[in-house]
N, C-alpha and C positions, 0 to 999 in steps of 0.2 A: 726392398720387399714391396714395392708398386705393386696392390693385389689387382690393377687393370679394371676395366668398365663392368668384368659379367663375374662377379663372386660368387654367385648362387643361382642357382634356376627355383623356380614354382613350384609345391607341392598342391599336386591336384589329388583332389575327392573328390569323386561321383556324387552328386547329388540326384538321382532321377534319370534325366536324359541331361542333365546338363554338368558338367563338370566346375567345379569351384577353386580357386586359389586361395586355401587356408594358412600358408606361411612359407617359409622358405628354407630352401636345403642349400645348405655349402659346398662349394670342392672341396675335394679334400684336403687341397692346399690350404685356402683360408681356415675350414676348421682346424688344421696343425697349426696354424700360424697364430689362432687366437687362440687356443691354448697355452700354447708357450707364452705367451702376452698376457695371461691370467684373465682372457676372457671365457665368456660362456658361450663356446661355438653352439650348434645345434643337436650334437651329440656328442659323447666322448670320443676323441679319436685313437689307431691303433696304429704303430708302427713295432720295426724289430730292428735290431744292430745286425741281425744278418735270419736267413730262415734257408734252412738244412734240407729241406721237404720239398722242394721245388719240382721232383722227375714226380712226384707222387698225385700232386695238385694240376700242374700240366702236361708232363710227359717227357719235360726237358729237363739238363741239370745245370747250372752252373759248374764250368770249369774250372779246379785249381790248381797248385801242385804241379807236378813234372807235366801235368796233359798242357799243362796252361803255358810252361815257361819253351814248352816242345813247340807250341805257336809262334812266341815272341821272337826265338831264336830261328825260324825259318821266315820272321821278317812277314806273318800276321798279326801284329800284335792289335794293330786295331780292330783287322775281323774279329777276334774270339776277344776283345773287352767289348765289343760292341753283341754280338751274341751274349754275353755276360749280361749285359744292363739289360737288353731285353726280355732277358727270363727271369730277373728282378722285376722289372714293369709288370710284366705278363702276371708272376703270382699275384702282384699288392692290386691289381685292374681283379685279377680272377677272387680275389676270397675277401677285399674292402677296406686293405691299408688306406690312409692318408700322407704317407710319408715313401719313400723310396732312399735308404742309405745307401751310399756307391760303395761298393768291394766286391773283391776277387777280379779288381783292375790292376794296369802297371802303372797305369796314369792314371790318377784320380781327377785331374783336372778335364781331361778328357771324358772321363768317366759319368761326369756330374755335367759337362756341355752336350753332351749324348743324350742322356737321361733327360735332359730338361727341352731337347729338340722334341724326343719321340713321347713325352711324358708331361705336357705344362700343366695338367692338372692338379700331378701333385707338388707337394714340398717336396724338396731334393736337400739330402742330409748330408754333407761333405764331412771330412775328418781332417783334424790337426789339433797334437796334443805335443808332444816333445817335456813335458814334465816328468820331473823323476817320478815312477811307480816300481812296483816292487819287482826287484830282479830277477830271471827266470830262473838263473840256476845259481846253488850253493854256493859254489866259488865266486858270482859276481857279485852275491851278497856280501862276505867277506870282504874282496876289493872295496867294494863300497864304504864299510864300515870301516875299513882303513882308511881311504880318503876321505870321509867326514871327519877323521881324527889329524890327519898327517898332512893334508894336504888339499884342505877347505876350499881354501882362496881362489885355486884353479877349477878346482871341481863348479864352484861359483861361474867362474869364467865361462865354462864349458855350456852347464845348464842355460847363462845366457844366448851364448850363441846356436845351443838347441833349438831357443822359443824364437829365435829372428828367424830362423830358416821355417817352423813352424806358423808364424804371422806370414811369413810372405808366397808359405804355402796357402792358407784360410785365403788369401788375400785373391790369391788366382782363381781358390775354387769360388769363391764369393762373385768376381766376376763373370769366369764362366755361367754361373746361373746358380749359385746354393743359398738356398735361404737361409740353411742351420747348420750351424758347425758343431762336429761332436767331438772331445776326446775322451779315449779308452785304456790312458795310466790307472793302472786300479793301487789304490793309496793302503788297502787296509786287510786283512786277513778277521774269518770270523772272531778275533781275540782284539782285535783295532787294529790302529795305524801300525806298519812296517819299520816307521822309526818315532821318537818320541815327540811327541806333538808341538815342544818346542824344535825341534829339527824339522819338524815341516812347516812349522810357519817363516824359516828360517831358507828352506833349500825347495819348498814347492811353491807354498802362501804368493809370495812374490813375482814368480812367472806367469803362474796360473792367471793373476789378476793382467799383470802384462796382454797375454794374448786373448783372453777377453776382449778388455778395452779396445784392442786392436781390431778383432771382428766385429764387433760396433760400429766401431768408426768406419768400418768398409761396410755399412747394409746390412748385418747381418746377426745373427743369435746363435747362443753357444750354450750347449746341453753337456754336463759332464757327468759321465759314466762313472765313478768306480762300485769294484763288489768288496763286501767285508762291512764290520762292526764301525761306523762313522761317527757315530756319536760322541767320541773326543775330539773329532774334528768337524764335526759340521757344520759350526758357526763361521769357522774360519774359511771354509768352501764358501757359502753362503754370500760372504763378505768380498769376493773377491768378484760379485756381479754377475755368478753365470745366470742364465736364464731358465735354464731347466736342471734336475739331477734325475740321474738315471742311475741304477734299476734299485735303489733302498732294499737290498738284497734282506728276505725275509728269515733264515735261513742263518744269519749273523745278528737276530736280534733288534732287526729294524724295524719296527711298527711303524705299516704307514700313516695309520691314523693319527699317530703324537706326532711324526713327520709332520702332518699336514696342519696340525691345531698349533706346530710351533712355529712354521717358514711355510705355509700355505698363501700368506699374502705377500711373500717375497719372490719365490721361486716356485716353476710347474714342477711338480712332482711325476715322474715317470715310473711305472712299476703298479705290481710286482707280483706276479701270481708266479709261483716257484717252480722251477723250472724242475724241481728232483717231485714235486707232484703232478707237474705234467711226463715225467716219466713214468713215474711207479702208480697214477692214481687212475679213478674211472672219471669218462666225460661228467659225471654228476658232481665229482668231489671239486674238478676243474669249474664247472658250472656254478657250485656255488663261491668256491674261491674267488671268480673272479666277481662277480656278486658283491661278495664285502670289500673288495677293491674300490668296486665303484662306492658302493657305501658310504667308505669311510675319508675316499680325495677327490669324488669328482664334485662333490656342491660347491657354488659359486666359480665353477671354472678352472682352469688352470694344474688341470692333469690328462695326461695320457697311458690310457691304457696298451699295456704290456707284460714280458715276462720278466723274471729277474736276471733274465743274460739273453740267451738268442734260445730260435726255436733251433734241436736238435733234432739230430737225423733220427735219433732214436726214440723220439716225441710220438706218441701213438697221432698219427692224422685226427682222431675222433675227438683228442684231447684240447688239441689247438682249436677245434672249429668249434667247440664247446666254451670256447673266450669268447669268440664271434656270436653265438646265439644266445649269449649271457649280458652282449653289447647292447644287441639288437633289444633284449626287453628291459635293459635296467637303465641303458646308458643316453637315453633318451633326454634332454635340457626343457624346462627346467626341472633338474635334481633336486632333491630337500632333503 
């Protein structure tokens, strides 16, 4: 994470006819990077796990889905990843992200050495997770809970050799160029954890600290995602050295504020303006929500502003950009 010779340019003020250097403005990079660091960059920064909106803000969309795999399979698969990352850049350059996360790639390694060619301004967010999160459908739940009963030992086996293949994924994307690693197992349903909290300090606790460690030791910082009521397990997240948590889903009883008064000086706090009131609400409700967001996690540093999952397709435009001008007057450093 060498932030390089030029971290910040000049903020100039007119004074008269002559212009003055009153202090300094960051990249975007370094302000995501000392956030996640628990520093006090110059403003709060904003990133997202993905943002839906993109034909709406530029005119382009990201491609996925059968448009996407109709590319791979006629042997463009780097054209249209490579179109892909550029109209990620292109939003987060167009409306004042700090961060760019790689998806809607087939190669993410690829994906994040693209992004960091056409993009070194920002932080570039790679992904690798491989921990048990909650299973998508009924029946794999079932299997599950049979194998924690019947046949542990392998299921152990297994998990581990999930998170190797996992570490030596972070490990490529870290090279290729990513500052921050995220994973996206989500652990908890608004009711808590998926399994009993002794079983996850037993079958998650463990990995999870594993592939940390590991993107450490390659350069790097790891931001863990889940949604759902975490509060029987948050110590135990906490403890296993990620460096950020993302999105303290509001929604399942997560106040950022106790968030922040209790693991503010351990971990950046990401989150959390809710994503069912950037649906259903007006840019004012959005304006002031994000408002007590900053409020209540950005003083002394070491939060980023966001939503509590991704900006959706069906996000009114006026609503998102109603975060942004809520940034722009509150998220200002220094915060009190």
């Amino acid at each position: 994470m060498d932030e390089g010779p030029e971290t910040f340019t000049c903020k100039w003020v007119k004074y008269g006819r002559k212009l003055k250097c009153v202090g300094f403005v960051l990249k975007p990079r370094e302000r995501f990077l000392k956030a996640v660091l628990l520093e006090e960059p110059d403003r709060v920064p904003m990133f997202e796990l993905e943002f839906q909106k993109a034909e709406e803000v530029i005119g382009r969309r990201v491609i996925k889905g059968e448009d996407y795999e109709e590319y791979v399979r006629k042997g463009k698969g780097m054209e249209i990843l490579k179109h892909n990352i550029r109209v990620i850049v292109d939003v987060c350059r167009s409306l004042g992200y700090d961060a760019i996360r790689i998806y809607a790639v087939h190669d993410v390694v690829e994906g994040v050495r693209y992004a960091r060619k056409i993009a070194p301004e920002f932080a570039i967010v790679g992904s690798a997770d491989g921990t048990l999160g909650i299973p998508g459908k009924i029946p794999d739940f079932v299997r599950l809970v049979k194998r924690m009963k019947r046949d542990r030992d392998n299921l152990k086996k297994e998990l581990l050799q999930r998170i190797r293949e996992n570490i030596e994924s972070a490990k490529a994307q870290i090279e290729a160029g990513a500052d921050v690693i995220v994973g996206c197992a989500d652990y908890c349903t608004n009711s808590g954890p998926f399994i009993h909290p002794r079983d996850f300090r037993e079958l998650v606790i463990p990995y999870l600290k594993m592939l940390v460690s590991a993107v450490h030791r390659a350069g790097a910082l790891y931001i863990k995602h889940t949604d759902g009521n975490l509060w029987p397990i948050i110590e135990d997240l906490v403890s296993t050295g990620i460096d950020a948590l993302h999105s303290i889903d509001p929604t399942a009883g997560m106040d950022l504020g106790r968030v922040k008064e209790l693991y503010g000086d351990r971990i950046c706090l990401c989150g959390n303006v809710s994503i069912d009131l950037l649906h259903r609400g007006t840019p004012k409700q959005v304006y002031e929500s994000t408002k007590e967001c900053i409020e209540k996690a950005a003083y002394g540093g070491g939060y980023i502003l966001c939503t509590s999952n991704v900006v959706e397709v069906h996000h009114p435009l006026e609503n998102v950009l109603a975060m942004f001008e809520a940034r722009r007057r509150y998220g200002i450093y220094p915060i009190r």
